[in-house]
C-alpha positions as CSV (number, residue, x, y, z in Angstrom):
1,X,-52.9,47.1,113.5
2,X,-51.8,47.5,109.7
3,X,-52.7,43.6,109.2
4,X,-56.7,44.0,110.9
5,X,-56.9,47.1,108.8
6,X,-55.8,44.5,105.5
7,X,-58.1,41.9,106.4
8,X,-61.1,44.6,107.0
9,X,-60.5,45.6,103.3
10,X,-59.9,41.6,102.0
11,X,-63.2,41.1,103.9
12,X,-65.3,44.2,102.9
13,X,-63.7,42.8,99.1
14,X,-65.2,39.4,99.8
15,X,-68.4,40.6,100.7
16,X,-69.0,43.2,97.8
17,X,-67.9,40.3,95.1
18,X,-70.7,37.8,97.2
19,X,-73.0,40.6,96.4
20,X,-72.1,41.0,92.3
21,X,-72.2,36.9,92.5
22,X,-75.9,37.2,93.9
23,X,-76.7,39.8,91.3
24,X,-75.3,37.4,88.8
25,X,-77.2,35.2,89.3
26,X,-80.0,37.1,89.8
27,X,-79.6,38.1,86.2
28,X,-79.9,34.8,84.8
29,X,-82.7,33.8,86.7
30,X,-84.8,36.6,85.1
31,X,-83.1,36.0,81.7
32,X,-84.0,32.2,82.4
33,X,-87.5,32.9,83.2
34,X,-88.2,35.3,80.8
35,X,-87.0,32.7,77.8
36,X,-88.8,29.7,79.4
37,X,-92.0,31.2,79.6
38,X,-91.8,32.7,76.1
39,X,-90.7,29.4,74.6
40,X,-93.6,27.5,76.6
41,X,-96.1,30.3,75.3
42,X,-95.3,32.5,73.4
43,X,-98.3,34.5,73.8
44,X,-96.7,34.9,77.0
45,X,-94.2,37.7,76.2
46,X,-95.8,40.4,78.3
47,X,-95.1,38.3,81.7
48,X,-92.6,37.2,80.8
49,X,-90.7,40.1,79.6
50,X,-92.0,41.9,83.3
51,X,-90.6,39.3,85.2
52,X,-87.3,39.1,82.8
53,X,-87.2,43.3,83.6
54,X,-88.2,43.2,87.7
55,X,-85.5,40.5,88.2
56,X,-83.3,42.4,86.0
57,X,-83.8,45.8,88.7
58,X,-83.5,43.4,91.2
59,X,-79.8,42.3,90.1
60,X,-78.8,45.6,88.9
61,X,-79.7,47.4,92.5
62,X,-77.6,44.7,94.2
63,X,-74.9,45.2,91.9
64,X,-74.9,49.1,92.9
65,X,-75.1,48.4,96.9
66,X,-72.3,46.1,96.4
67,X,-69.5,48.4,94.5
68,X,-69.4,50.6,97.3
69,X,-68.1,47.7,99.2
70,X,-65.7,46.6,96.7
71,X,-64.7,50.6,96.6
72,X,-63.9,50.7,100.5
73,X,-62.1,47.2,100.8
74,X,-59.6,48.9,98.1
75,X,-59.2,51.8,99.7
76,X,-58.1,50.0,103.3
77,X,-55.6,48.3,101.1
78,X,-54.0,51.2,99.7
79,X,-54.6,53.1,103.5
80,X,-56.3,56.1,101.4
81,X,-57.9,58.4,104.3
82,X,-61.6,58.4,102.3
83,X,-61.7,54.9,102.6
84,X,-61.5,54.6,106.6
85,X,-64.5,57.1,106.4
86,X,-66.5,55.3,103.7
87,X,-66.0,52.3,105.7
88,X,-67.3,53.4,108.7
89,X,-70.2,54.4,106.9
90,X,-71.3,51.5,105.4
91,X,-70.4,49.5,108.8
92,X,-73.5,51.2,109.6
93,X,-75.4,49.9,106.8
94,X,-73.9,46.3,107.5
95,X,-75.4,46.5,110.9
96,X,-78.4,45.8,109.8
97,X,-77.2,42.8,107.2
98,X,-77.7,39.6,109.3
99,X,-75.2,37.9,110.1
100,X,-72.2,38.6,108.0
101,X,-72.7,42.1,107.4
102,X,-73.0,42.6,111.4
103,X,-70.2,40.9,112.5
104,X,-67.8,42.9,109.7
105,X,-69.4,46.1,111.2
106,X,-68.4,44.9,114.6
107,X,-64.9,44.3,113.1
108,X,-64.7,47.8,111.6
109,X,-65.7,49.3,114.1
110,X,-63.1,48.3,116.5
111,X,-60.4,48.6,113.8
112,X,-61.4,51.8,112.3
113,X,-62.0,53.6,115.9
114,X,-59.2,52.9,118.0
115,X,-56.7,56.0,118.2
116,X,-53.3,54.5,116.8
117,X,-55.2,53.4,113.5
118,X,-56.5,56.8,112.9
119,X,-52.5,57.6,113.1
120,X,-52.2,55.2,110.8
121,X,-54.2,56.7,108.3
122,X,-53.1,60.3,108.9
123,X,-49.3,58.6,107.6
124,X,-51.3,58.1,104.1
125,X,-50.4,55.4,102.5
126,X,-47.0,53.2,102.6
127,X,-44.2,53.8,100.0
128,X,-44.2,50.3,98.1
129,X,-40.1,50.0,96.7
């Protein structure tokens, strides 16, 4: 059970870094936009400069859904008891995230809710030599 209770936290890693990576490149976008429609007009700051700061929320509010993510898939690593909790929680979020985010749900849930990993996680976590 300890190596499907790794690969939940390598995956919930993976999918909070695909969300930073969207926000990313989110970010450039609006930077992009913002600078090619000021150099094309530059009369055009005012759109410009909206669309440069609504795709700049945009990126910055996927960032922020996506560290909790990162946060959780460490905390399975290190077996830390908050993180089997904090994962279950956002396994319900994930539910709704179609298609990857449901089937990592569907994997957490089965890891994080059978009785000998909840044993697991009462241990704390394992003494690295």
């Amino acid at each position: 059970m300890v190596t499907h209770i790794r690969t939940l936290g390598w995956l919930h890693i993976a999918l909070g870094a695909l969300g930073l990576f969207g926000a990313l490149v989110v970010w450039l976008i609006g930077g992009s936009i913002a600078g090619i429609l000021h150099f094309v007009d530059p009369e055009m700051g005012v759109p410009g400069a909206v669309a440069g700061v609504v795709l700049g929320a945009i990126g910055f509010f996927l960032a922020v859904l996506s560290l909790p993510s990162l946060i959780a898939g460490w905390g399975l690593l290190n077996m830390r008891r908050w993180a089997r909790v904090l994962t279950l929680i956002l396994s319900a979020f994930h539910l709704f995230h179609v298609p990857l985010g449901t089937a990592l749900a569907v994997y957490s849930f089965w890891v994080l809710l059978k009785p000998e990993t909840d044993g697991l996680f009462r241990l704390g976590p394992p003494i690295r030599t």
